[in-house]
C-alpha positions in Angstrom: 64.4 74.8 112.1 63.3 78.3 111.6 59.6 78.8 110.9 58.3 75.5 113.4 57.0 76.3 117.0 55.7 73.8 119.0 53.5 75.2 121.9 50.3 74.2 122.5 47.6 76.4 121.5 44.5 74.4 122.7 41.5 73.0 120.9 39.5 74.7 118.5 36.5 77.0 119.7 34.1 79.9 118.7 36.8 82.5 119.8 39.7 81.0 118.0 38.2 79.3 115.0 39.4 80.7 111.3 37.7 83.4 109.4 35.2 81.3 106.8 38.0 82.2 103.9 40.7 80.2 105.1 38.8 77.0 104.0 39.8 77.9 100.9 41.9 76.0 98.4 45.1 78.0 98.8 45.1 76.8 102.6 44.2 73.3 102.9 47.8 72.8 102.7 48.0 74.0 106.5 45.4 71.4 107.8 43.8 72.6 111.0 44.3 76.7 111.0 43.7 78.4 114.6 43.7 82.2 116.0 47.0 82.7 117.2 46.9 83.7 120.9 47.1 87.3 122.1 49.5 86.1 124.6 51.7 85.0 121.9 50.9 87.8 119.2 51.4 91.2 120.9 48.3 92.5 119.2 45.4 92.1 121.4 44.5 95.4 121.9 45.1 95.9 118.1 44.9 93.3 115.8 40.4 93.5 115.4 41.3 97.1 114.0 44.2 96.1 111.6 44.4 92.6 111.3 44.2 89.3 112.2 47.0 86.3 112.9 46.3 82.8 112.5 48.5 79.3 112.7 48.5 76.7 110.4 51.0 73.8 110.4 52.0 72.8 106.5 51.1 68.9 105.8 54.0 68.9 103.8 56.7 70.4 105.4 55.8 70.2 109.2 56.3 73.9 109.7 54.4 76.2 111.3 52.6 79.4 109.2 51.7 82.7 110.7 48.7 84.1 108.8 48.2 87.5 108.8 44.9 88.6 107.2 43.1 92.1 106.9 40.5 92.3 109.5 38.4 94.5 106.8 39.4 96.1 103.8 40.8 99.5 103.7 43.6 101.3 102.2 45.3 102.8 104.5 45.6 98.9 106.1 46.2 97.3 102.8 49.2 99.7 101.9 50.9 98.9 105.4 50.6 95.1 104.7 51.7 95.5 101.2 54.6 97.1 102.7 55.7 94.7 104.9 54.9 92.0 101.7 57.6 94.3 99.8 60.1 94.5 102.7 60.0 91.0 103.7 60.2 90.1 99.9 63.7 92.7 99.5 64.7 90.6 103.3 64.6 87.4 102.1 66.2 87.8 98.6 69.1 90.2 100.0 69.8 88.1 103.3 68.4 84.8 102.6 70.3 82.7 105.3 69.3 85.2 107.7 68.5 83.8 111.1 67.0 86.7 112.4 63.8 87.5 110.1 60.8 85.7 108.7 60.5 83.9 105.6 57.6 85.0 103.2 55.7 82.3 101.7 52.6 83.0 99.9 50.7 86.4 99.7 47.8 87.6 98.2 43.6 88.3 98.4 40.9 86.4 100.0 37.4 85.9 97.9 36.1 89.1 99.5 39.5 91.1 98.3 41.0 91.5 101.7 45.1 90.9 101.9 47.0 88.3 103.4 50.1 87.2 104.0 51.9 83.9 105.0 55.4 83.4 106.6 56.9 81.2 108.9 56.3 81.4 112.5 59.1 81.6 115.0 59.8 79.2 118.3 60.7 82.4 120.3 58.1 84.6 122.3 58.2 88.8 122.5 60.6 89.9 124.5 57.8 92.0 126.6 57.3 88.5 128.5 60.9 89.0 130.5 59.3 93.0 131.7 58.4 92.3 135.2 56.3 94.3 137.6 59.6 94.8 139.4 62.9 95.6 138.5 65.5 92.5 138.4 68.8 93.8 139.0 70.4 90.2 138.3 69.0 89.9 134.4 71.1 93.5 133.7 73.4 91.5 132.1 71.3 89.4 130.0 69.1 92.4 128.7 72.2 93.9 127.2 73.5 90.9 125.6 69.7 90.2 124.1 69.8 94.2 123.2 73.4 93.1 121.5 72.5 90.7 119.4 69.3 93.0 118.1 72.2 95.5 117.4 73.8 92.6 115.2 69.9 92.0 113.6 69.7 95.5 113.2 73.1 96.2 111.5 72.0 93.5 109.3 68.6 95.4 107.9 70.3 98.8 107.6 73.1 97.0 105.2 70.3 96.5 102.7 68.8 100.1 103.4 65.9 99.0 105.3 65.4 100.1 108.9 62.2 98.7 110.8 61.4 102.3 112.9 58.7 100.2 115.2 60.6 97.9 117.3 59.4 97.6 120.5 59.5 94.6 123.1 56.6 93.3 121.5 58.1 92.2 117.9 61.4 91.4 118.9 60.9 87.3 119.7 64.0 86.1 122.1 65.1 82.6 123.5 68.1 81.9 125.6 70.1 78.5 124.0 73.0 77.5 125.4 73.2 80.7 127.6 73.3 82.6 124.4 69.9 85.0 123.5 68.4 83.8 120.1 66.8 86.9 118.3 64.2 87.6 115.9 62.7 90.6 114.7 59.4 90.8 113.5 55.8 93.1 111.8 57.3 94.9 109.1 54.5 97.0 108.5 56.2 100.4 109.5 59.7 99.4 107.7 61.7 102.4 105.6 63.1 100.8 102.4 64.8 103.0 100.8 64.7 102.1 97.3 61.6 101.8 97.4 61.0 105.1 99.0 63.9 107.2 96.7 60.9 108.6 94.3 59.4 110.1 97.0 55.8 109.8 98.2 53.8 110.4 101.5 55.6 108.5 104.8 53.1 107.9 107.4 53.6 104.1 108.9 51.6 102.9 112.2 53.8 103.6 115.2 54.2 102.5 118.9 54.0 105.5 121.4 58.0 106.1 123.0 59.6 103.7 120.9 59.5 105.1 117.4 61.6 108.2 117.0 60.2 111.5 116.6 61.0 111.8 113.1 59.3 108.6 112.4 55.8 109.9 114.0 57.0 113.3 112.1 56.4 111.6 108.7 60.1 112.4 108.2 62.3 109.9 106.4 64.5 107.6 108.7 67.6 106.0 108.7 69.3 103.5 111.5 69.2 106.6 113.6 65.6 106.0 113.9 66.1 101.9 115.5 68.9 103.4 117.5 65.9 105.6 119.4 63.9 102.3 119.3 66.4 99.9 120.6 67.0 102.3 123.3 63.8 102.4 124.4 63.4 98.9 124.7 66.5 98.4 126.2 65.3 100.8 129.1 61.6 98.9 129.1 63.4 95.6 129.9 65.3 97.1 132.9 62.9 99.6 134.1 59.4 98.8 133.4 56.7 99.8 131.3 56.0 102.8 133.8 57.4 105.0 131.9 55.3 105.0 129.1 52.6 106.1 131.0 54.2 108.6 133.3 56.7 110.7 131.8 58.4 111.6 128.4 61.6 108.8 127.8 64.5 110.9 128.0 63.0 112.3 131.8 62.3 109.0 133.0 65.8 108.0 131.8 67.7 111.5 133.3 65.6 110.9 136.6 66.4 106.9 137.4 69.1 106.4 139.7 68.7 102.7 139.7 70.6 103.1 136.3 74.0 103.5 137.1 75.8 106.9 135.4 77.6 105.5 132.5 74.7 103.5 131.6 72.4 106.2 131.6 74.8 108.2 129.3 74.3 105.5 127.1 70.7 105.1 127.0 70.2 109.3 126.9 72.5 109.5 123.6 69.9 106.3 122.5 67.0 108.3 123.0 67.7 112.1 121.8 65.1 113.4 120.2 66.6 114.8 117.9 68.4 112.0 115.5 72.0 114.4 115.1 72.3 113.6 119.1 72.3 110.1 118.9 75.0 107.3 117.9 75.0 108.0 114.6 74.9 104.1 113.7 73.4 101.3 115.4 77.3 99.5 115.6 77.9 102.8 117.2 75.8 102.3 120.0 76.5 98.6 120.2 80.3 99.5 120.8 79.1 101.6 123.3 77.0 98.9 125.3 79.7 96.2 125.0 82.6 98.5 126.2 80.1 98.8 129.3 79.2 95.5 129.2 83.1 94.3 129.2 83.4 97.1 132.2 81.0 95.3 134.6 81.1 91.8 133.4 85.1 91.3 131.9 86.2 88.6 129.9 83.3 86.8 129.9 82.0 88.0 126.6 82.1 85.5 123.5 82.4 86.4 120.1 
């Protein structure tokens, strides 16, 4: 069922127990309400500065909440939450059987005027728990059927004009069921929507380092171009490492690994151009690409 989890987070104590507001009226219906666990979130370095994530379980329904609350007021933080309220809202409406994203349930202010938001949480954990101290030569197959079906996610959003521009291996959530990767894509705080955005109006979303495109960090509008770079770069994380990030620029990491073989390091260099005319000009353009390789070292095996 989408929205339950079932791990264990552990008992209640100071370092996990609920800001003060969530005793409020508008939550009891979530029962017990915990921090949600750094290892789980992907925002421990962040989430004090932005926000923070809490789990409650609804009494009624047995699902699990996320609850993402303001760590302090602030506009610049309020208008990137009320962005991802907006996205998430256009998500759910336009793809509402949608497998891939969350479910917004309740949004809105606590007593002292900071935002929140509510929305299911997902079984799956980020995909940054699969990047290894060392390469693993033997999971090359499975990292491009996980970075397929993100393709497929992907191809969804930018059908309803909304493309995420922050994906990174921390907020896409994978499982493997049935030997088949089960994707979700989630933090929608940088998302483009371009209704939304057609009056114009100053661009300038919070961004991951290497993984959002340069036109992104540029302030410049996006389009799918912009997850193409993304996907890329996460494509290369899961096979190569996190090294990069602190080494060298992308591209030059890419252009100097030879433990990528040629044809797909073509494929990950046309990802990754800097400049968004270079790339695959859709993100089904680049998915073509990877399954044609995918078919070439791994034929017949595919399913539909």
């Amino acid at each position: 069922m989408r929205g339950q989890d079932s791990g264990n987070r552990g008992a209640v104590t100071p370092r996990n127990r609920p800001d003060r507001y969530l005793k409020s009226a508008r939550f009891k219906r979530f029962g017990t309400i915990q921090r949600l666990g750094s290892h789980r979130s992907g925002h421990a370095s962040t989430e004090h500065v932005r926000h923070q994530l809490y789990v409650g379980r609804d009494t009624r329904t047995r699902a699990n909440a996320l609850i993402k609350v303001l760590a302090k007021p602030g506009l610049v933080y309020e208008h990137n939450l009320a962005n991802e309220i907006a996205t998430l809202s256009t998500i759910n409406r336009e793809l509402p059987d949608s497998p891939y994203f969350p479910l917004l349930w309740d949004h809105g202010r606590l007593p002292d005027r900071r935002m929140f938001l509510i929305m299911s949480l997902f079984d799956e954990w980020p995909l940054a728990t699969t990047v290894g101290p060392e390469r693993m030569p033997h999971r090359l197959v499975a990292h491009i059927r996980t970075s397929l079906e993100v393709a497929k996610a992907l191809a969804h959003l930018h059908r309803i004009g909304i493309f995420h521009v922050d994906l990174n291996p921390m907020n896409i959530l994978c499982r493997v069921e049935q030997s088949r990767p089960v994707i979700r894509i989630v933090d929608f705080e940088s998302a483009y929507e371009v209704v939304r955005r057609s009056n114009g109006g100053a661009y300038n979303p919070p961004t991951t380092p290497g993984f959002s495109a340069p036109e992104v960090v540029h302030g410049r509008a996006p389009d799918g171009r912009a997850d193409v770079f993304s996907l890329g770069a996460v494509l290369y994380t899961v096979l190569a490492g996190y090294g990069w990030t602190w080494n060298t620029e992308l591209s030059s990491a890419i252009q100097a690994d030879t433990g990528i073989d040629a044809d797909l390091r073509a494929i990950l260099l046309t990802s990754v151009e800097r400049e968004a005319q270079g790339r695959y000009q859709s993100v089904e353009e680049m998915s073509a690409a990877l399954a044609a390789y995918l078919e070439s070292i791994w034929p017949g095996r595919q399913r539909p």
